[in-house]
RODO-2510 file (C-alpha; in nm, 4 decimals, decimal comma):
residues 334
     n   res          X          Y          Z
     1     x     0,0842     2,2543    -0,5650
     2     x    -0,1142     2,0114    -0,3592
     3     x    -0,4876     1,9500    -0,3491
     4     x    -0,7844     2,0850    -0,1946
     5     x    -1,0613     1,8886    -0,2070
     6     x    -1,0550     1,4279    -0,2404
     7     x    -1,0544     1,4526    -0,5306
     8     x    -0,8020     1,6180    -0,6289
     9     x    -0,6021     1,3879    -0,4090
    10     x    -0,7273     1,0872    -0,5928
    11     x    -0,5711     1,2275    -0,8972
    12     x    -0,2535     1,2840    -0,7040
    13     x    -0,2284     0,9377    -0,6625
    14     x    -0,3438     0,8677    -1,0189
    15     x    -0,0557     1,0445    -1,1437
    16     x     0,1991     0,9566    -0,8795
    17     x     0,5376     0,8529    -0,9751
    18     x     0,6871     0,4735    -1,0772
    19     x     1,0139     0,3566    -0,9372
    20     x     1,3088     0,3840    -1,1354
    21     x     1,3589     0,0863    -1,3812
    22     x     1,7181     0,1281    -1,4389
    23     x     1,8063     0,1584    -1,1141
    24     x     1,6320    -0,1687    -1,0533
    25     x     1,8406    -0,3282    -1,2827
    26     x     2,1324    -0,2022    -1,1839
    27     x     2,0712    -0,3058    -0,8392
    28     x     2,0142    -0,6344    -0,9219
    29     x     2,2724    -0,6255    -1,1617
    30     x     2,5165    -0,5378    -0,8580
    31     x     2,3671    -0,7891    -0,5853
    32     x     2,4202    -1,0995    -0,8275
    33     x     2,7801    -0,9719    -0,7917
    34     x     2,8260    -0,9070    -0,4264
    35     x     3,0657    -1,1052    -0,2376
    36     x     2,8108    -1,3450    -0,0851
    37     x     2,6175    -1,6515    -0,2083
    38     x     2,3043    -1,5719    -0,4138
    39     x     2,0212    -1,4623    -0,1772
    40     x     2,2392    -1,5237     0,0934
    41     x     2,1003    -1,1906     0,2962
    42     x     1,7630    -1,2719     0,2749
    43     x     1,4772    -0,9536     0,2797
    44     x     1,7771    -0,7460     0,3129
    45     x     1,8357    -0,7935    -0,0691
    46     x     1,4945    -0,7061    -0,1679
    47     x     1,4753    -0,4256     0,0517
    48     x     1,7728    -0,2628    -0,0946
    49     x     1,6550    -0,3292    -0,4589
    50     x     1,3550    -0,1882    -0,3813
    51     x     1,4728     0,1393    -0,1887
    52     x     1,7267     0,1633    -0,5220
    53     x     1,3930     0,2035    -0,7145
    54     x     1,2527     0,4788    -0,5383
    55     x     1,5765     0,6767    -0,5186
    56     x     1,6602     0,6141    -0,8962
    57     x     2,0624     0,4908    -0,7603
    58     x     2,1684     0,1465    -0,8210
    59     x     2,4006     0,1815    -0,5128
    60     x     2,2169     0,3652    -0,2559
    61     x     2,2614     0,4740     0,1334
    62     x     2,0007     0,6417     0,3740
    63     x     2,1327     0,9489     0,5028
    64     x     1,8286     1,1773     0,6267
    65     x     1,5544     0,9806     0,7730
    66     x     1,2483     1,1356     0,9102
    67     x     0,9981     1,0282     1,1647
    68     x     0,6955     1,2670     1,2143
    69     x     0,4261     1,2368     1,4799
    70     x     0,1231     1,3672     1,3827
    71     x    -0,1800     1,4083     1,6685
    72     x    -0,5436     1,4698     1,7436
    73     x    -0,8417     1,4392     1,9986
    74     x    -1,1679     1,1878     1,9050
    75     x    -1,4980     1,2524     1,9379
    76     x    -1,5886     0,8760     2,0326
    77     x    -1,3886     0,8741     2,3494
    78     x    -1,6873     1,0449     2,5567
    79     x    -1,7805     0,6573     2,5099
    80     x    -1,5615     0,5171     2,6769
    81     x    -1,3608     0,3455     2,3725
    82     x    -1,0081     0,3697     2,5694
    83     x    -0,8554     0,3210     2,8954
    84     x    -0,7360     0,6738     2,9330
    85     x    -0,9343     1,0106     2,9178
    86     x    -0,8566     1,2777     2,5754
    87     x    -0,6571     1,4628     2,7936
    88     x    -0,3613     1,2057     2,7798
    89     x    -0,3339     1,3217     2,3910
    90     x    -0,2208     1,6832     2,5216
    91     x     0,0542     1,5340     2,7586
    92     x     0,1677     1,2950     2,5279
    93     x     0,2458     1,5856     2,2544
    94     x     0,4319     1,8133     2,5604
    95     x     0,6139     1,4185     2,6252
    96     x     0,7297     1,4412     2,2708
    97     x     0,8160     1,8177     2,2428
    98     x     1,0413     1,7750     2,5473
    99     x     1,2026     1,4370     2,4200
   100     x     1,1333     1,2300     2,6913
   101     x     0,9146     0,9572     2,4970
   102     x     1,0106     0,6298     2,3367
   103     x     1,0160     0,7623     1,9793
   104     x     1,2249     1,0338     2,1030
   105     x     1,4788     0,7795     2,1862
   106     x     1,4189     0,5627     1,8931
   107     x     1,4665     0,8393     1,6632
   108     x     1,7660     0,9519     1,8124
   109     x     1,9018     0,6018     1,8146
   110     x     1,8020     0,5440     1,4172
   111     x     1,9626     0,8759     1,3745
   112     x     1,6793     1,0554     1,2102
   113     x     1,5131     1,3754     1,3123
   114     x     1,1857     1,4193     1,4708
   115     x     0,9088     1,6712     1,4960
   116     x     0,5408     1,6525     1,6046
   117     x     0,2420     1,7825     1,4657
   118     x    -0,0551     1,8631     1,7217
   119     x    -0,3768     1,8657     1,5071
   120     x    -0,6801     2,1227     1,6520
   121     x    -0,6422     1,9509     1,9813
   122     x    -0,9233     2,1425     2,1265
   123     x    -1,1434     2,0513     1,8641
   124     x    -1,2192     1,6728     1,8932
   125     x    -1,3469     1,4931     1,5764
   126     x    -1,7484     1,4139     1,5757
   127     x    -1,8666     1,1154     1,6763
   128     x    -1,9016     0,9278     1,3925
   129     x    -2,1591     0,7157     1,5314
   130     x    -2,3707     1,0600     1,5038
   131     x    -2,2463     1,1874     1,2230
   132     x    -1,8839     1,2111     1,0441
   133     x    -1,5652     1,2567     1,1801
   134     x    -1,5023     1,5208     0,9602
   135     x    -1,6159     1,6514     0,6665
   136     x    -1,4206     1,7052     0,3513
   137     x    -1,2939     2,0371     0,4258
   138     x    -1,1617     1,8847     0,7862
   139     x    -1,0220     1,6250     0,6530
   140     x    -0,8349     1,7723     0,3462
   141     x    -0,6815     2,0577     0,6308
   142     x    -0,5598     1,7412     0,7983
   143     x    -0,4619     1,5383     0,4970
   144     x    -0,2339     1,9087     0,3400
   145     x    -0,0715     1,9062     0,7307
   146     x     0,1011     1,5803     0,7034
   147     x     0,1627     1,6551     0,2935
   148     x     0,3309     1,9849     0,3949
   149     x     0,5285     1,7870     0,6767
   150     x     0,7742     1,5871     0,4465
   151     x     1,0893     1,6588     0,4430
   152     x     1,1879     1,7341     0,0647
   153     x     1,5451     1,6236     0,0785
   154     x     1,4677     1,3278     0,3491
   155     x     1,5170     0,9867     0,2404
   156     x     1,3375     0,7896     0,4330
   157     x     1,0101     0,8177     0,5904
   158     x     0,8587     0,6826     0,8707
   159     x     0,4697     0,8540     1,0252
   160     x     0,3293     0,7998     1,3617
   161     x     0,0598     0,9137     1,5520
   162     x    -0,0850     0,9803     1,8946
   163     x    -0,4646     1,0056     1,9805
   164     x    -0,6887     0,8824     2,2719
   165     x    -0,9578     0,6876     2,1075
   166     x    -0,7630     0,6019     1,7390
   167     x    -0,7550     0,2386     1,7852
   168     x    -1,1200     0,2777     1,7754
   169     x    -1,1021     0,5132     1,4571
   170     x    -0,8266     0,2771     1,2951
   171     x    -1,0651    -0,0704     1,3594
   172     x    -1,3799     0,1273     1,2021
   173     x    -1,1446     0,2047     0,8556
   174     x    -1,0331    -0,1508     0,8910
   175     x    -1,3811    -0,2679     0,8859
   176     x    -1,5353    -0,0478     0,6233
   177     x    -1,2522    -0,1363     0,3582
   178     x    -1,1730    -0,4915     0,4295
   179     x    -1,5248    -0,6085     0,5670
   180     x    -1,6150    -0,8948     0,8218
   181     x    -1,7194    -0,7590     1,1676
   182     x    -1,6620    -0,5551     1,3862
   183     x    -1,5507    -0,7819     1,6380
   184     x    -1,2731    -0,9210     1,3711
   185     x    -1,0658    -0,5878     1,3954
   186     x    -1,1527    -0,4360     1,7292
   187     x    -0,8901    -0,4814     1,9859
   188     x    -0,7909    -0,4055     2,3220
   189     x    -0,5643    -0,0814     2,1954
   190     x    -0,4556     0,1180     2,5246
   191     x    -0,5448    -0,2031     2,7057
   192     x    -0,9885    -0,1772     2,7903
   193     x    -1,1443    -0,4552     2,9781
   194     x    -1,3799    -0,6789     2,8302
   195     x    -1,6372    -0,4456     2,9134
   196     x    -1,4914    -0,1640     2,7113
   197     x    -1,3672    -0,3888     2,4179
   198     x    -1,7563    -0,4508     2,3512
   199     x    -1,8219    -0,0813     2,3937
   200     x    -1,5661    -0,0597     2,0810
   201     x    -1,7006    -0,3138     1,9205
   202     x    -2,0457    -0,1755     1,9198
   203     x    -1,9383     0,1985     1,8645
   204     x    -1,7228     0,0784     1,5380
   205     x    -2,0112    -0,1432     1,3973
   206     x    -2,2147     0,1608     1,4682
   207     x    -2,0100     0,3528     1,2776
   208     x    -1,9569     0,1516     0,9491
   209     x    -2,3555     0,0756     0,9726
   210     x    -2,4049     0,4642     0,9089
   211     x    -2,0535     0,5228     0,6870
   212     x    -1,9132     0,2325     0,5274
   213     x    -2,0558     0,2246     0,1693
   214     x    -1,8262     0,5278     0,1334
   215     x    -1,5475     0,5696    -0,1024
   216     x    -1,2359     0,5087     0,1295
   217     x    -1,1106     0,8546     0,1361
   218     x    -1,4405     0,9360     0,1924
   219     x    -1,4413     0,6783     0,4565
   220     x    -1,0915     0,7893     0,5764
   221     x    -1,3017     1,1495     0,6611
   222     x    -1,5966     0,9759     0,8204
   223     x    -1,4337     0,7409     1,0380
   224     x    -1,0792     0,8686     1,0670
   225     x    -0,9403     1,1173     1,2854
   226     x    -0,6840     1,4314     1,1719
   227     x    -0,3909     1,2517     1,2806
   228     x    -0,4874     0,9567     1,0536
   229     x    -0,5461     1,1900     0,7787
   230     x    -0,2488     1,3540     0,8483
   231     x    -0,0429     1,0228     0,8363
   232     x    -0,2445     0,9421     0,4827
   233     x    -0,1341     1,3137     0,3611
   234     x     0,2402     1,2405     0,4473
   235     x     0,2690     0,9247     0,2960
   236     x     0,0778     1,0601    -0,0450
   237     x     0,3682     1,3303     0,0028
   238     x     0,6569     1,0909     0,0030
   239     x     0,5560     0,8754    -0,2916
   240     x     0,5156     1,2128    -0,4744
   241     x     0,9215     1,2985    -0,4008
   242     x     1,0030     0,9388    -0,4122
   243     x     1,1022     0,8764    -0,0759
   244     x     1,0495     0,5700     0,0722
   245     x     0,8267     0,4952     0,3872
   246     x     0,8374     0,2531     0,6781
   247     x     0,4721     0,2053     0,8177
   248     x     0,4460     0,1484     1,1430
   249     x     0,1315    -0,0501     1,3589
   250     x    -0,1775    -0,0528     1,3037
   251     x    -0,3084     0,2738     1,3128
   252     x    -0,0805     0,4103     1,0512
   253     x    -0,1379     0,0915     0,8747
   254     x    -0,5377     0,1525     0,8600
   255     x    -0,4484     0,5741     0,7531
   256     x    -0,2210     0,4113     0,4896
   257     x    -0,5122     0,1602     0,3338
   258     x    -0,7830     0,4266     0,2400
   259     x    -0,4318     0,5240    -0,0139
   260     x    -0,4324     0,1558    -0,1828
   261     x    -0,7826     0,0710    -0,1539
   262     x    -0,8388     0,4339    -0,3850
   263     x    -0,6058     0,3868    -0,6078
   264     x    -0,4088     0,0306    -0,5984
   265     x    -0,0334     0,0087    -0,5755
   266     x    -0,0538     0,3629    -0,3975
   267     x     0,1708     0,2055    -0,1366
   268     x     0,4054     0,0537    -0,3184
   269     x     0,7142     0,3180    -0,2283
   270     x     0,6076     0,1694     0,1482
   271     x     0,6967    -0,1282     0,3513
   272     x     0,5727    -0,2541     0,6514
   273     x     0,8213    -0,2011     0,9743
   274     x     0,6446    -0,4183     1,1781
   275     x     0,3750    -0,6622     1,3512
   276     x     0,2184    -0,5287     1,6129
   277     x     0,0381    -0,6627     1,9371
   278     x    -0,2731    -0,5063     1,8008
   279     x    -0,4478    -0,8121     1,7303
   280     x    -0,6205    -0,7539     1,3669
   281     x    -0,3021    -0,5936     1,2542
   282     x    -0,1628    -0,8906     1,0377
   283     x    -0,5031    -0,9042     0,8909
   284     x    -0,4822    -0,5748     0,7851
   285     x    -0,1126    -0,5583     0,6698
   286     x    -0,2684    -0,9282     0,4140
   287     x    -0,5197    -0,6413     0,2963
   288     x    -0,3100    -0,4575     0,1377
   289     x    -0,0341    -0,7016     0,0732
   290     x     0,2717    -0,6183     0,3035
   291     x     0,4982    -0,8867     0,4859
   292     x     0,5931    -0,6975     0,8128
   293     x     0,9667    -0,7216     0,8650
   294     x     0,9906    -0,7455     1,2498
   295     x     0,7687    -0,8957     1,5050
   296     x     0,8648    -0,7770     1,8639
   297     x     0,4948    -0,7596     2,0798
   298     x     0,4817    -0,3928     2,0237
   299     x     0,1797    -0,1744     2,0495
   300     x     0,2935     0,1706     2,1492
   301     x     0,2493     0,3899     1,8164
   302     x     0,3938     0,7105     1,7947
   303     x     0,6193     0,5393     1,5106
   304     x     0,8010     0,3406     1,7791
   305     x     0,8187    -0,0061     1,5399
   306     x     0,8950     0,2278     1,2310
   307     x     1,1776     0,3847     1,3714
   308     x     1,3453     0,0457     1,4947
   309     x     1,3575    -0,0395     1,1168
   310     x     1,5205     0,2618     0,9831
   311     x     1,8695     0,1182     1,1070
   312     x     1,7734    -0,2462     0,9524
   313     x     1,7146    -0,0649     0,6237
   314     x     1,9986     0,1521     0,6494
   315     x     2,2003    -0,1990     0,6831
   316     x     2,0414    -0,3579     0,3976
   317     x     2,2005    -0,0609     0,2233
   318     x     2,5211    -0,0826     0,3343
   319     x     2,5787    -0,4016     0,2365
   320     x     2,4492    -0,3229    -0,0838
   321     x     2,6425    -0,0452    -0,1489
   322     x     2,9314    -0,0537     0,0516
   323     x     3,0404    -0,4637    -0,0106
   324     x     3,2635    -0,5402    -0,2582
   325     x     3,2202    -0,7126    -0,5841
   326     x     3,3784    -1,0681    -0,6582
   327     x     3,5787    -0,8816    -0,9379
   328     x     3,6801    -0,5938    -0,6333
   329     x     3,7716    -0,8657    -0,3648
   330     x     3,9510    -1,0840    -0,6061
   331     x     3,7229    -1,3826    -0,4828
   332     x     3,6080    -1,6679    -0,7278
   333     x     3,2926    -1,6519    -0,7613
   334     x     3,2778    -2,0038    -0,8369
***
C-alpha cells in the first residue's frame, strides 16, 4: 500500500522507519578496531556507519545499486526559461533508452542498473505563473511513479531527472521553502544568457508570488514538475525499505526538500553525492543540512554526480567490512 492523496504521504513519512541502533553500534564497535589509526579514513567512516544503519548489518557491502531517471515536459518553457526548446526532453529519454548518455556510462561504470521513466511527455505541466503545475491528483500520479520505481531488493539508490525548463521549476521550490529572492536561487541551468536568466528570475518570483505560502508538498505540486515529483516519490520509497540514497544536483536536491521541510529528518537515509555548478546549490544542500561529498563543476543531471559516488560508497564499505581487525592482523594496536 502506498498513498493517494498528500496527505496520506505526509503520514508516510510520519511513520517512516529509524535506522538500526544496533547495527550502529556494532559498526562503530568494529571501526574503533580496524587496522588503521582512529578516524584515519575520514567521511569514509561515517559513511559506512551510517549505510550500516539503514541496512540493519554492522558489516555491510553494496551489491545492487540503482539509478533511475525519471522525466517530464514544463509548462514555463513557452517563456523562454532555457536554452533549448521541450522537444530536447523527448530525445534525451530515446538518448537514455539506447544507452548512449553519460549516466548510461556512469551507471555501467558504478555497476548498477538503470532504467528511465518518461512522465506524460505530451502533456506539459501548467504554467505556474498562471496557475499550478499540477494539481494534487497530477502530482500524487507522479509522486506513486517514482514510489513504484524502487527496486525492493536494491541497496542503494540514486534518482535523476531530465526536463527542459526544471532548473526553473527546481529554483521556484528553492525559493518558496528556503526564502530570499528569486534572484538568490535562479541560475544559468542549460546555460541562458543574461537576458534569459532575468526571464527566470521574473517567471520564478512570479511563481512563488501566486504559490509560495503553500505547504511544501503542496508547493512541490504547484511549482514542481512530474519528474520532480517522481524523484520525491522514489526517495519516500527508499526510506520506507531502508535503502539508502545518493542525491544528486540540484534539481533532485530541491524534489528531495519539499520531503524534510514536511516532515524533518525525512532525508536522513540520504546523503548528498555532490556540489554542483548550479550556483544556489550549496545553499540549498545548508537548507536541509547535507555536506556534499564531491565537488567536480558538474551540472548535467540525469543522476550523473550520484552515480560517480556509488563506487566511493561502495569503498567506504569495503574497507569497513572487508579490513581486518587488530586482533585478525595480529597488529598492536598500540
Amino acid at each position: 500500500m502506498s498513498f493517494s492523496t498528500l496527505s496520506e504521504l505526509r503520514a508516510r513519512l510520519l511513520d517512516a522507519p529509524m535506522p538500526d541502533a544496533a547495527a550502529i553500534d556494532g559498526a562503530a564497535a568494529r571501526n574503533a578496531q580496524l587496522t588503521k589509526p582512529a578516524g584515519s579514513l575520514g567521511r569514509l567512516e561515517e559513511i559506512a556507519q551510517w549505510y550500516a544503519g539503514w541496512r540493519g548489518n554492522a558489516q555491510p557491502k553494496v551489491e545492487a545499486p540503482q539509478v533511475i531517471v525519471f522525466a517530464g515536459n514544463h509548462g514555463i518553457t513557452a517563456r523562454g526559461v532555457s536554452a533549448f526548446p521541450a522537444e530536447v526532453t523527448v530525445q534525451m529519454v530515446a538518448n537514455f533508452e539506447h544507452g548512449g548518455a553519460a549516466i548510461n556510462q556512469l551507471s555501467r561504470n558504478a555497476g548498477a542498473s538503470m532504467s528511465v521513466h518518461a512522465i506524460e511527455l505530451d502533456r506539459p505541466t501548467g504554467d505556474f505563473t498562471e496557475t499550478v503545475a499540477m494539481d494534487e491528483a497530477d502530482c500524487v500520479a507522479a509522486l506513486r511513479v517514482g514510489w513504484d520505481a524502487v527496486d525492493e531488493k536494491a541497496d542503494l539508490l540514486v534518482v535523476g531527472e531530465m526536463g527542459i525548463g526544471n532548473t526553473t521549476s527546481a529554483a521556484a521550490i528553492a525559493h518558496a521553502l528556503f526564502g530570499g529572492t528569486a534572484a538568490d536561487w535562479v541560475g544559468r541551468g542549460t546555460g541562458v544568457d543574461d537576458a534569459g536568466l532575468k526571464i527566470k528570475e521574473e517567471v520564478v518570483a512570479a511563481g512563488v508570488a501566486l504559490h509560495g505560502d503553500k505547504d511544501p508538498l503542496d508547493i512541490l505540486a504547484a511549482l514542481g514538475g512530474r519528474e520532480l515529483a517522481a524523484m520525491a516519490g522514489a526517495i519516500a520509497r527508499a526510506r520506507d525499505l531502508r535503502i539508502p540514497v545518493v542525491l544528486d544536483g540540484f534539481i533532485c536536491t530541491a524534489a528531495a526538500a519539499t520531503l524534510e521541510r514536511a516532515v524533518s529528518g525525512a532525508l536522513d537515509h540520504c546523503i548528498a553525492g555532490h556540489e554542483s555548478d548550479e550556483a544556489a546549490h550549496s545553499r540549498l544542500l545548508a537548507g536541509i543540512g547535507k555536506e556534499p561529498l564531491l565537488s567536480l563543476g558538474l551540472r548535467l543531471g540525469e543522476g550523473s554526480g550520484g552515480a560517480l559516488v556509488i563506487p566511493l560508497v561502495r569503498a567506504a564499505l569495503e574497507c569497513h567490512s572487508g579490513m581486518a581487525t587488530f586482533a585478525e592482523a595480529g597488529v598492536s594496536a598500540g
